[in-house]
C-alpha positions, 0 to 999 in steps of 0.5 A: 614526285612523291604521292600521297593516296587517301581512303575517303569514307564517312569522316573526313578528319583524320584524313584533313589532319594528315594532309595538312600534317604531310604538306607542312613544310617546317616538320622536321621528318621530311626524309621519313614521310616525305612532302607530298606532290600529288594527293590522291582521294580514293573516294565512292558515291557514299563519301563523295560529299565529304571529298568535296569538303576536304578538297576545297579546304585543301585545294590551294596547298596541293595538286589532287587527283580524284579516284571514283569507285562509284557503288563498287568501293567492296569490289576488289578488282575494281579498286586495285585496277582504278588505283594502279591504272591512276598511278600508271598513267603517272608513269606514262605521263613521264612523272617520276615518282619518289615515293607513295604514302598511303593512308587508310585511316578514312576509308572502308576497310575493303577499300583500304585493304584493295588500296594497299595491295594496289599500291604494294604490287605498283610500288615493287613493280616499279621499285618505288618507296612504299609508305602506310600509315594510320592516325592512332586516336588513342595516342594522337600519333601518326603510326608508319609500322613501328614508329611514329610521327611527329617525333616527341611532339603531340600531332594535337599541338601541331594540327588544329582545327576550330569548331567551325572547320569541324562542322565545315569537314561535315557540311553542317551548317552552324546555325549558332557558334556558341559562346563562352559567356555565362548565362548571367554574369552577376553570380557565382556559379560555382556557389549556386551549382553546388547549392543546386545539386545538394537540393536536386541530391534528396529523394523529394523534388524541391518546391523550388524545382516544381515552381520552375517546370510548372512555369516552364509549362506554363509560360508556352501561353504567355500569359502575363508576366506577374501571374508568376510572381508567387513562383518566383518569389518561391525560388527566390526563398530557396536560393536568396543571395545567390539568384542571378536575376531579380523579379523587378528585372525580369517582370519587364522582359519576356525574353529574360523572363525565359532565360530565367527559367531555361538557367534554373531548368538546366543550363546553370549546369552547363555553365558550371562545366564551362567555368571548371573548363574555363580555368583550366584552359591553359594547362590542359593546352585547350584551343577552344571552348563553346557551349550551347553550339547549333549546327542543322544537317539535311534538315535536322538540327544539332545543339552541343551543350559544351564543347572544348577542342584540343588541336583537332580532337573534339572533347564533347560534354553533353549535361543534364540534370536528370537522376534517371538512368534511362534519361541519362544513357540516351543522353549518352548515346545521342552524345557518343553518336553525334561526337563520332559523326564529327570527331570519328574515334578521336573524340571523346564524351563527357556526360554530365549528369546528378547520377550519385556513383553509386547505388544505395537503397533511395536511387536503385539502380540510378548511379553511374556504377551502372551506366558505366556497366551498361555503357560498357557491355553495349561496346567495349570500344565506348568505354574508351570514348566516354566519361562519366561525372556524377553529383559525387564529382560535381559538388566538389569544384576541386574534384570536378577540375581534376576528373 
């Protein structure tokens, strides 16, 4: 039999996307990394709930074994002995084994350093083919030493996982699955957004802009709908033909009365990144697209602005309209968190925002060129994970597409 052993900690996804890899039998590198048997979790009471997950998804393809360190996943002695008593009572149980895999991209790395010489000393003892791997997030590979699997393929294009299977991984619950629909479909978003971001570009906030959080703040109270109409019809003056919903329409609609203001105070600038995502989809292999995704955890809820999904690797957009700085890093920040408790070092942010790329003497030190270095020196491991788009970029569709 072969086995393959598995490090369990905080992120569940490289090692879902390793399993389902090793377990597929139409790879063509069966001799090199061979179909495992057995799979075996190595888990402790900090990961056990993301075990649970990974078993019930894979629990109709292979036979597993749990190994539970309970509080003592940083105790060597008991981890090296927990895994060579497991593979031990293979062998008393008259089970030949072929080969061990081990894996130990998921786990903590004392746990996975104990696994290794565990598996290293069972594996000479018994002259038994040893096999270690990693999930390389920078180059979507599966890295056995030197070498690299799949051969000439992309593990993205091979493993894919949807929106919801990433929150599964994680027990979230999805409390909306998001949509690829705009906001209004009766307008151009590409014309409205850069008409938008050139009047949200001056130094003074546009009349249009303070109409909108003065009803935003107002209609809390909901107050009567045409006590907003001289507001509207101020908007109205700004953006003429390329507003998407007229004050005859929503006077009559509490609900699209607020949909209304919510897409002038901000979600016009999801559904730009939307459309730009949209059309690329084909090219850039993107399996999924969705914005405005809600999912709750232990009481708290989550809200992804736009979210695109190559494979099983998480791109993770998080959008605003804001000029400050401070706003926009804790922006990127919340990002960087949430798309590392989802996708782990897969994933990737994009952080939108109508910070100019650089500073000039109007904005300080607002401009990405300083987040960027703010971003950077807080860890160098950030600058691989996070993209930075500015007015600069979004104003040009064409510059916005290739970013």
């Amino acid at each position: 039999m072969n086995v393959a052993i598995f490090t369990v900690g905080s992120n569940p996804l490289p090692i879902y996307v390793v399993a389902k890899y090793l377990l597929d039998n139409n790879r063509q590198d069966k001799v090199e990394l061979p179909t495992p048997d057995l799979l075996i979790f190595i888990y402790s009471e900090n990961s056990d709930k993301y075990l649970e997950a990974l078993c019930s998804k894979l629990k109709t393809e292979s036979n597993i074994d749990k190994i539970n360190l309970g509080d003592k996943e940083r105790d060597r002695e008991i981890v090296q002995n927990a895994v060579k008593f497991n593979l031990e009572n293979l062998i008393r149980r008259k089970k030949h084994i072929n080969s061990i895999h081990l894996h130990y991209s998921g786990g903590t790395k004392p746990m996975s350093v104990f696994s290794y010489v565990a598996v290293e000393e069972f594996g000479k003892k018994h002259n038994i083919k040893t096999i270690y791997s990693d999930l390389d997030p920078e180059q979507s590979l599966i890295r056995v030493g030197k070498e690299t699997y799949p051969i000439e393929k992309d593990l993205r294009d091979c493993i894919k996982l949807n929106i919801k299977e990433i929150f599964d991984l994680h027990n979230m619950n999805i409390l909306n699955s998001g949509t690829q629909s705009y906001t209004f479909k009766k307008i151009d978003i590409k014309k409205f957004s850069i008409k938008a971001i050139n009047s949200l570009k001056m130094k003074k906030q546009p009349s249009w802009k303070a109409q909108i959080h003065s009803m935003k703040s107002e209609i809390k109270g909901k107050l009567p709908l045409n006590q907003f109409q001289k507001s509207f019809d101020e908007v109205q003056k700004e953006f003429g033909h390329l507003m998407p919903v007229q004050w005859n329409e929503v006077v009559s609609s509490f609900q699209l009365f607020k949909k209304f203001i919510e897409f002038f105070d901000g979600k016009w600038l999801e559904d730009y990144i939307l459309d730009a995502l949209l059309s690329l989809q084909q090219k850039l292999k993107i399996d999924e697209i969705k914005k405005s995704v809600k999912a709750m955890y232990q009481t708290r809820d989550c809200e992804i602005d736009v979210v695109a999904m190559r494979g099983y690797q998480m791109y993770y957009f998080t959008c605003t309209t804001s000029k400050d700085i401070k706003i926009v890093k804790g922006k990127a920040f919340e990002a960087l968190y949430r798309a590392e408790q989802l996708g782990g070092s897969h994933a990737r942010v994009i952080v939108v925002s109508l910070l100019p790329s650089k500073k000039n003497t109007r904005q300080y030190d607002h401009c990405i060129e300083n987040l960027d270095k703010d971003l950077s020196s807080f860890e160098a491991q950030i600058e691989k994970k996070v993209k930075l788009i500015g007015s600069n970029v979004l104003e040009d569709p064409a510059l916005l597409s290739k970013e």
